[in-house]
C-alpha positions as CSV (number, residue, x, y, z in Angstrom):
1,X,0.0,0.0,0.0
2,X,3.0,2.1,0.7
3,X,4.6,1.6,-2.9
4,X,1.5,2.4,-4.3
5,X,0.8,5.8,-2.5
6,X,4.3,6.5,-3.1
7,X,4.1,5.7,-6.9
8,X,1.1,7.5,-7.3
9,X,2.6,10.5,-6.1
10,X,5.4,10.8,-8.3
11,X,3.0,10.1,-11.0
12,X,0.8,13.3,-9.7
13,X,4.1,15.2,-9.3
14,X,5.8,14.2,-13.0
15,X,2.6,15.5,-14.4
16,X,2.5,18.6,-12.7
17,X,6.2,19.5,-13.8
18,X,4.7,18.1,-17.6
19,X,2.2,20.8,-18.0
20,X,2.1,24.4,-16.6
21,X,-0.7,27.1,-17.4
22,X,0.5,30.4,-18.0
23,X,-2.3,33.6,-17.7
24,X,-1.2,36.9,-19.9
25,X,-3.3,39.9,-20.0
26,X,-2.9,41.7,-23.1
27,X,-4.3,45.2,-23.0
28,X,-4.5,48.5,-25.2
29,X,-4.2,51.2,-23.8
30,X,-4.4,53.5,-27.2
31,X,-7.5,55.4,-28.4
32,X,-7.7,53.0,-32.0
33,X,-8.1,49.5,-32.6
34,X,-5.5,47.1,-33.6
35,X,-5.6,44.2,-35.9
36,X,-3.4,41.3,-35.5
37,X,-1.2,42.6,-32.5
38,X,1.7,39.7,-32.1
39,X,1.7,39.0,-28.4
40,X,5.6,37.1,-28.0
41,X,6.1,34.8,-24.6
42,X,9.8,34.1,-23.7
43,X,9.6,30.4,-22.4
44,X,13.2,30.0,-20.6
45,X,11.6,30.6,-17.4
46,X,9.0,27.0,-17.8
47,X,11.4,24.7,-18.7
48,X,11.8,21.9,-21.6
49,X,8.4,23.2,-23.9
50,X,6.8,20.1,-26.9
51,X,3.7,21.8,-27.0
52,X,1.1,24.7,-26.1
53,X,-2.7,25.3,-26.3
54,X,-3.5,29.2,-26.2
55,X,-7.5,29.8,-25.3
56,X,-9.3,33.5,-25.6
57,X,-12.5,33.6,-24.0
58,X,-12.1,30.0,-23.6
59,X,-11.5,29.6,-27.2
60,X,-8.7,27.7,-28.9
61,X,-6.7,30.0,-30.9
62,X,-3.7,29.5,-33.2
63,X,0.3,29.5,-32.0
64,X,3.6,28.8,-33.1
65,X,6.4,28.1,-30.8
66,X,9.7,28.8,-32.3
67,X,13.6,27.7,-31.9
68,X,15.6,30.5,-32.8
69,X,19.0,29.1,-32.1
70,X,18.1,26.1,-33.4
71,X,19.6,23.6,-30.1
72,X,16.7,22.2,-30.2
73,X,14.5,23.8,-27.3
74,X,11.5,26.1,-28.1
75,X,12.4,29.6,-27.3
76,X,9.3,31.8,-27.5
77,X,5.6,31.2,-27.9
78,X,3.6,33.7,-30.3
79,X,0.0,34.3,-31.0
80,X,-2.1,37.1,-32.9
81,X,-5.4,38.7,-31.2
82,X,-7.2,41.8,-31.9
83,X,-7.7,44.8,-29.7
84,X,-10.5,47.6,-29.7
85,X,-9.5,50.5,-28.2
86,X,-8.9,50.8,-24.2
87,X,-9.7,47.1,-24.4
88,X,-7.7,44.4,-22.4
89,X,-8.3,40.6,-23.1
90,X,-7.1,37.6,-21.5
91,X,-5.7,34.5,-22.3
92,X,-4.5,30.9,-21.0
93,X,-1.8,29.3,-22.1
94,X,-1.2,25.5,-21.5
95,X,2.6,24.5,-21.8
96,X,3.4,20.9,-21.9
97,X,6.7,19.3,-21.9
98,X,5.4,16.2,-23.8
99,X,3.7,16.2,-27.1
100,X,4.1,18.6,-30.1
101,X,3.3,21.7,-31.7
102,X,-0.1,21.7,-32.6
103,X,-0.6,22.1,-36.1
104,X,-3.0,25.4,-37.7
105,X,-3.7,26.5,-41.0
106,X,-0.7,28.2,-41.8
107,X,-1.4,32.0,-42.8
108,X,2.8,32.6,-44.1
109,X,4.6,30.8,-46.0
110,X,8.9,31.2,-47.0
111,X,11.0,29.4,-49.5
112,X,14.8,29.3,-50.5
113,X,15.7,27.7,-53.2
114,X,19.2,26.6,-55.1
115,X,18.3,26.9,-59.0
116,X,18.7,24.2,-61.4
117,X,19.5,25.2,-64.7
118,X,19.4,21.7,-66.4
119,X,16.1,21.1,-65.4
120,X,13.5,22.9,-67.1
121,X,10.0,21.3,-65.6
122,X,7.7,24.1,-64.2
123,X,7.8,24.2,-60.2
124,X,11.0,21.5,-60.6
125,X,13.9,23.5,-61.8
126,X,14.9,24.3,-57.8
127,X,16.1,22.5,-54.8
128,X,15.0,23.8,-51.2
129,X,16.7,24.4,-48.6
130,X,16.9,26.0,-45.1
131,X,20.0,28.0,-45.5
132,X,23.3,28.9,-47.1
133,X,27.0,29.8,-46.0
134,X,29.3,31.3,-48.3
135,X,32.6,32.6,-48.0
136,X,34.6,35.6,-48.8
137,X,33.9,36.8,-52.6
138,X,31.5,34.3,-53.6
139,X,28.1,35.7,-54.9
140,X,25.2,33.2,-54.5
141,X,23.2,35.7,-56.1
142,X,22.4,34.1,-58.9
143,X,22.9,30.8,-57.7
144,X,19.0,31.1,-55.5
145,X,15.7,31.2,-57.4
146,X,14.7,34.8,-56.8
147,X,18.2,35.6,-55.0
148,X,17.1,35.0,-51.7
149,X,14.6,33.7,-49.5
150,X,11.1,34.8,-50.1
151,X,8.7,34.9,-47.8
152,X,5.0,35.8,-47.4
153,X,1.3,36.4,-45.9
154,X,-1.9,37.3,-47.1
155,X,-1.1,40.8,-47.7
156,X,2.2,41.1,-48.8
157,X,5.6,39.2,-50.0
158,X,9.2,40.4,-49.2
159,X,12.6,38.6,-50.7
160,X,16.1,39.8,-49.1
161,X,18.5,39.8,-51.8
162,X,22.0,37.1,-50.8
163,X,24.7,39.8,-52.0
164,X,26.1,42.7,-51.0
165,X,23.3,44.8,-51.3
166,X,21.1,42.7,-49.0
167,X,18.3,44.5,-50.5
168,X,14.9,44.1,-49.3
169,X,12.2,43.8,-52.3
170,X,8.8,43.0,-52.8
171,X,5.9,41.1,-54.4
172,X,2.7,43.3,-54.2
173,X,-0.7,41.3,-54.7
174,X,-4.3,42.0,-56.0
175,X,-5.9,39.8,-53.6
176,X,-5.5,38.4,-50.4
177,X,-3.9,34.9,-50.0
178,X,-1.2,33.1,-50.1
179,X,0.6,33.0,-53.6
180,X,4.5,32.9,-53.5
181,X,4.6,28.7,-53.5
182,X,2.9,28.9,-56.9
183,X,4.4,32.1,-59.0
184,X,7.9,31.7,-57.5
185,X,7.7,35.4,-57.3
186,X,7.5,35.4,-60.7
187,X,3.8,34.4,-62.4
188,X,3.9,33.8,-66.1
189,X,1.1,35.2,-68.7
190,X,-1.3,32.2,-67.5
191,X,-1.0,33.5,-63.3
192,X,-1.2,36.8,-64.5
193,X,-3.9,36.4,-66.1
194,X,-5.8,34.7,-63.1
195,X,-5.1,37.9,-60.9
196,X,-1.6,36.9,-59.4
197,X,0.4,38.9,-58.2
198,X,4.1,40.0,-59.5
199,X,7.3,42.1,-58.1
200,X,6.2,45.9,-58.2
201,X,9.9,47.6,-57.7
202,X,12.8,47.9,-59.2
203,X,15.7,48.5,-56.6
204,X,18.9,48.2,-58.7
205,X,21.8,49.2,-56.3
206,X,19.2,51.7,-53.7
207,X,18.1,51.5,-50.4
208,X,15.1,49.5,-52.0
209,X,12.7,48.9,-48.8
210,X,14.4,49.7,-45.7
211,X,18.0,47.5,-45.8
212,X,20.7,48.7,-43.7
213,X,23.9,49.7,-45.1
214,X,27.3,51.4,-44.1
215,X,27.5,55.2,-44.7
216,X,30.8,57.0,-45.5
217,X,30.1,59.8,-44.9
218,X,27.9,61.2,-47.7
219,X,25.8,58.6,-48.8
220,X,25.3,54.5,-48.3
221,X,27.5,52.4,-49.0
222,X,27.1,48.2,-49.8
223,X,27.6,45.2,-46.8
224,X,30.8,44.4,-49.5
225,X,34.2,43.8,-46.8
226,X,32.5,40.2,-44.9
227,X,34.6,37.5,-44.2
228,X,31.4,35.2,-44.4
229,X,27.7,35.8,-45.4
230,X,25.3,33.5,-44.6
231,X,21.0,33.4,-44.8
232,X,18.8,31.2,-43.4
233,X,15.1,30.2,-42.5
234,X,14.3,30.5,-39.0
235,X,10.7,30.0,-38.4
236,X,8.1,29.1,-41.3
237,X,5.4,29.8,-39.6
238,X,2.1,29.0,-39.4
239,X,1.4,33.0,-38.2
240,X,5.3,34.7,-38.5
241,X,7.8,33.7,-41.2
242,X,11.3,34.8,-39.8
243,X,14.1,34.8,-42.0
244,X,18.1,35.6,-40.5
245,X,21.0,37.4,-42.4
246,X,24.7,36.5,-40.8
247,X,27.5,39.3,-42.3
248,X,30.7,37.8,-40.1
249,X,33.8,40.0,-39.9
250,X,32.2,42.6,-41.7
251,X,34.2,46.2,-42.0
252,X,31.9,48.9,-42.6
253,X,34.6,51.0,-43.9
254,X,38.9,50.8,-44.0
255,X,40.1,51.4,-41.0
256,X,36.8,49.9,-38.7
257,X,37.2,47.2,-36.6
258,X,35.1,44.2,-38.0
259,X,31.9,43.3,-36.4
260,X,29.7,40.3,-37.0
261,X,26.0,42.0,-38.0
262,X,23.0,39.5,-37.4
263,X,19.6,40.5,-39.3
264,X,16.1,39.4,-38.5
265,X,13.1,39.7,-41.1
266,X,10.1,38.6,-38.8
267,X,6.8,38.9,-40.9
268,X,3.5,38.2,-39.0
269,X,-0.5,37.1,-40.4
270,X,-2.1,39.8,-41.4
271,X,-0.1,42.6,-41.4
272,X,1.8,44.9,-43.7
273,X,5.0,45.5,-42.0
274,X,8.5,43.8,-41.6
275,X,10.3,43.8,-38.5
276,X,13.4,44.2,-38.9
277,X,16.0,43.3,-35.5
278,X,19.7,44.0,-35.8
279,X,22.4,42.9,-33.2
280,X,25.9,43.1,-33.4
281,X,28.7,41.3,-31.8
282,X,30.0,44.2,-29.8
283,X,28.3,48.0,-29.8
284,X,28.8,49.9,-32.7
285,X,28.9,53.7,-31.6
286,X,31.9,54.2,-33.1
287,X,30.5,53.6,-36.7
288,X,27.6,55.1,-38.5
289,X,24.8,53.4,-41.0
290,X,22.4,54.3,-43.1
291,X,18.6,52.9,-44.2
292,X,15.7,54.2,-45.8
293,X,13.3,54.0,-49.4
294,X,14.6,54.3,-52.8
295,X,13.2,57.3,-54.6
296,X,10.5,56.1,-56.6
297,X,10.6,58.1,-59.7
298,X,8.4,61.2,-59.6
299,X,7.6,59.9,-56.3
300,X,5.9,62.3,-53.7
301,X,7.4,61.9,-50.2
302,X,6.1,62.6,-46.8
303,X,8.2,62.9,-43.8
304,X,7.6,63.6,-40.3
305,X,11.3,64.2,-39.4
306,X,11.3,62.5,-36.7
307,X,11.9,58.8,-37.7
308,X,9.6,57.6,-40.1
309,X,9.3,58.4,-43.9
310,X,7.7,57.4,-47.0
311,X,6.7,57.7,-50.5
312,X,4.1,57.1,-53.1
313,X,4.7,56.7,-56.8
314,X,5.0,54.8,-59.9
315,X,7.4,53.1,-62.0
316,X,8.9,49.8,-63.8
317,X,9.4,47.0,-61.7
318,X,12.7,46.2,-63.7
319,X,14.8,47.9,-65.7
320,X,13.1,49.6,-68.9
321,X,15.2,47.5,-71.2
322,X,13.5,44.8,-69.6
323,X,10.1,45.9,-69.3
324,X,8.7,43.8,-72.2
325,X,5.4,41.5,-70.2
326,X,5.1,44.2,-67.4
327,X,3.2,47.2,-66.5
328,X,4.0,50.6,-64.7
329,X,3.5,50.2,-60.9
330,X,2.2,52.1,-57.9
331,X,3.1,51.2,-54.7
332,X,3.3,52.9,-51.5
333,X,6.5,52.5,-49.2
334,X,7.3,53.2,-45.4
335,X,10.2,53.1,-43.3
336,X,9.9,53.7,-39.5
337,X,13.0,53.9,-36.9
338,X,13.7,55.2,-33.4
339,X,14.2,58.3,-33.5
340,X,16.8,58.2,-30.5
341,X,19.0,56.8,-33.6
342,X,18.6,59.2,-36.2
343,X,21.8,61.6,-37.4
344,X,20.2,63.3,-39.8
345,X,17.9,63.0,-42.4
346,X,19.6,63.0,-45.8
347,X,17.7,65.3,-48.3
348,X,16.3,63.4,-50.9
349,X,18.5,62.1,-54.2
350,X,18.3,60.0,-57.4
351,X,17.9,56.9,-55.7
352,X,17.3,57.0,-52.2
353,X,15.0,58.8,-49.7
354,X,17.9,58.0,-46.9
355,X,19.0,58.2,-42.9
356,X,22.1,58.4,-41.3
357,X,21.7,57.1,-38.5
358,X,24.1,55.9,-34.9
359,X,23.4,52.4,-33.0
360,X,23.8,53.1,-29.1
361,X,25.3,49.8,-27.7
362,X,24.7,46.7,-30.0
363,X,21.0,46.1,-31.5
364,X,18.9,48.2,-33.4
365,X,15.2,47.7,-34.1
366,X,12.9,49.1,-37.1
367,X,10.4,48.3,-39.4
368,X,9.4,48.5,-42.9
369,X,5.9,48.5,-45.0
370,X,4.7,48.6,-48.3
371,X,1.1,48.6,-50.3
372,X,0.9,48.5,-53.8
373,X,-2.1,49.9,-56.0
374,X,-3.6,46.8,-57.4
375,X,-4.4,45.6,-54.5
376,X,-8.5,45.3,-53.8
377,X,-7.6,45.4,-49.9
378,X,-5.5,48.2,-49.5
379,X,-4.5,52.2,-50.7
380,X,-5.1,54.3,-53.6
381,X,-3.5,57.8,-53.0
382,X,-0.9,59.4,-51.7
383,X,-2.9,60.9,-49.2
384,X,-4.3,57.7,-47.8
385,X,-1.4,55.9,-47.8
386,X,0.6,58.5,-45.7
387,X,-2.5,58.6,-43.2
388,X,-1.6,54.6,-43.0
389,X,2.3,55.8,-42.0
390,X,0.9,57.8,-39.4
391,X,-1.1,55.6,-37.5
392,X,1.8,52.4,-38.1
393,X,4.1,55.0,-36.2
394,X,1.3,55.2,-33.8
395,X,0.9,51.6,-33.2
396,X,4.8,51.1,-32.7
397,X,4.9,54.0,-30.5
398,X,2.5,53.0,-28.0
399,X,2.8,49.3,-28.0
400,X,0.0,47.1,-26.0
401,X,0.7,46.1,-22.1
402,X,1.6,42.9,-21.5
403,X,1.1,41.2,-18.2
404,X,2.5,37.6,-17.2
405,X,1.1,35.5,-13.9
């Protein structure tokens, strides 16, 4: 009788170490309603996490649990909710050390792909992968299907180029859904014709949307002196896509002490914007960078001068040599950073709409957005689309409250 009272209690107390419920309170205390607010839990303080069951209002709702260092433990829990204004909502979370990930409709999606010229078979020429390392001087560039990972949600699709431009580009879409797994980022006549969507801006050597560069002085200048460059997927979803950028050893000019550069893209369900997170491997006051929009041509601009910045106009999406099978586009593009980082503003050029800008200690956090003007979802006009930057600066100023017990 002993052994058995004794058995049964390890049993009671193995289980309660297997499974731990988590409360969060996730309130806004803004005066406009949100849409898709990512709410991120850290999970090094629970232990070994297989699994998670998130409930609203007693309600199953989707999450992803992510590895970002990829040893094989969970790092952080996510999930999306909605908030009205002045509203606070509560949730349960159920973390489990046994199990898996429970498996949601996923609302991104991210490829990267090696290209294979001898095969010709439509959706068969490539090879995925997760990631790629290369070392000094060698360009992968045209080695990837769309030169970098692309990645997507219902809204929008991003690619980061794997040179030394890094540039980020995009895919602008006519209606919602997810797309990128069938044009490739690049939809023939037939997709096209269906209401696909296709790449709406041409970046050449600019700023394109929002990538960080060096600055000499004057102007930007390319992620070219690296020792290694590396890109990998991170997270594929199902509601944030997160794709990583490694520069090792890179020297931002001649006589700067190299610094490794780590880049996050983190794209979320239902939303417009890109996060964008970069750390270095020591602080970087001692050096100066530069971000910001390429100058759409006869683009109109509209600046707050405090930190975020944008544009509306048209153009080819490729070069005009190449434009044969495409159209003029209108898109809409944002750039938003903390202001405590901004030099200056640069005054507007052929190519760029650019910052110079100073990193205090080692990270530096920002965020991009885009809408194009086929889309049935989205903006129009100038007008409308800078109201949009507004309120994004807004959102990301005055960020919900969230409360663990």
């Amino acid at each position: 009788m002993k052994l058995f009272l004794l058995t049964a209690t390890l049993m009671m107390g193995t289980s309660a170490l297997a499974q731990q419920t988590v409360n969060v309170k996730v309130t806004n205390n803004a005066s406009f309603n949100r849409q898709s607010v990512p709410v991120v839990i850290a999970l090094d303080k629970y232990g070994p996490v297989a699994s998670a069951l998130v409930k609203g209002d007693g309600t199953e709702i989707p999450c992803q649990l992510d590895d970002l260092d990829s040893d094989g433990q969970f790092d952080e829990l996510c999930f999306l909710t909605d908030l009205e204004r002045k509203q606070t909502r509560d949730f349960s979370i159920s973390l489990s050390q046994e199990g898996k990930p429970r498996e949601y409709k996923p609302q991104v999606y991210v490829e990267m792909m090696l290209a294979n010229k001898k095969i010709k078979e439509t959706n068969k020429q490539d090879i995925y992968i997760s990631s790629l390392t290369v070392d000094r001087d060698v360009n992968p560039y045209n080695q990837l299907h769309h030169h970098g990972p692309a990645f997507e949600n219902d809204m929008v699709a991003y690619r980061v180029y794997f040179d030394h431009r890094q540039t980020i580009d995009i895919y602008g879409k006519y209606r919602r859904g997810l797309e990128i797994m069938q044009t490739q980022f690049y939809p023939d006549e037939t997709q096209k014709a269906l209401g696909y969507g296709d790449d709406v801006l041409w970046v050449g050597e600019t700023l394109g949307l929002g990538t960080l560069r060096g600055f000499d002085g004057s102007r930007p200048t390319m992620v070219k002196d690296v020792e290694q460059r590396g890109q990998r997927i991170v997270s594929r979803g199902p509601l944030r896509t997160i794709v990583e950028m490694v520069d090792k050893q890179w020297k931002p000019s001649a006589d700067a002490q190299p610094v490794d550069m780590s880049t996050r893209y983190t794209l979320y369900a239902g939303r417009r914007d890109l996060l964008v997170d970069v750390k270095f491997s020591r602080p970087v006051a001692d050096l100066r960078f530069s971000t910001g929009i390429i100058n759409v041509k006869n683009s109109t601009e509209y600046s707050d001068k405090k930190g975020i910045r944008g544009c509306w106009g048209t153009d080819w999406p490729v070069s005009e040599k190449d434009s044969a099978g495409h159209k003029r586009e209108t898109v809409g593009l944002g750039i938003c950073i903390p202001r405590a980082s901004l030099v200056q503003e640069l005054p507007a050029d052929n190519d760029n709409y650019a910052y110079e800008i100073a990193i205090r200690g080692n990270q530096f956090h920002y965020a991009v957005s885009f809408c194009s003007d086929n889309e049935n979802f989205g903006y129009h006009n100038a007008d409308d689309w800078f109201s949009y930057l507004k309120l994004w600066k807004r959102e990301r100023e005055q960020p919900v409250v969230v409360k663990i017990f």
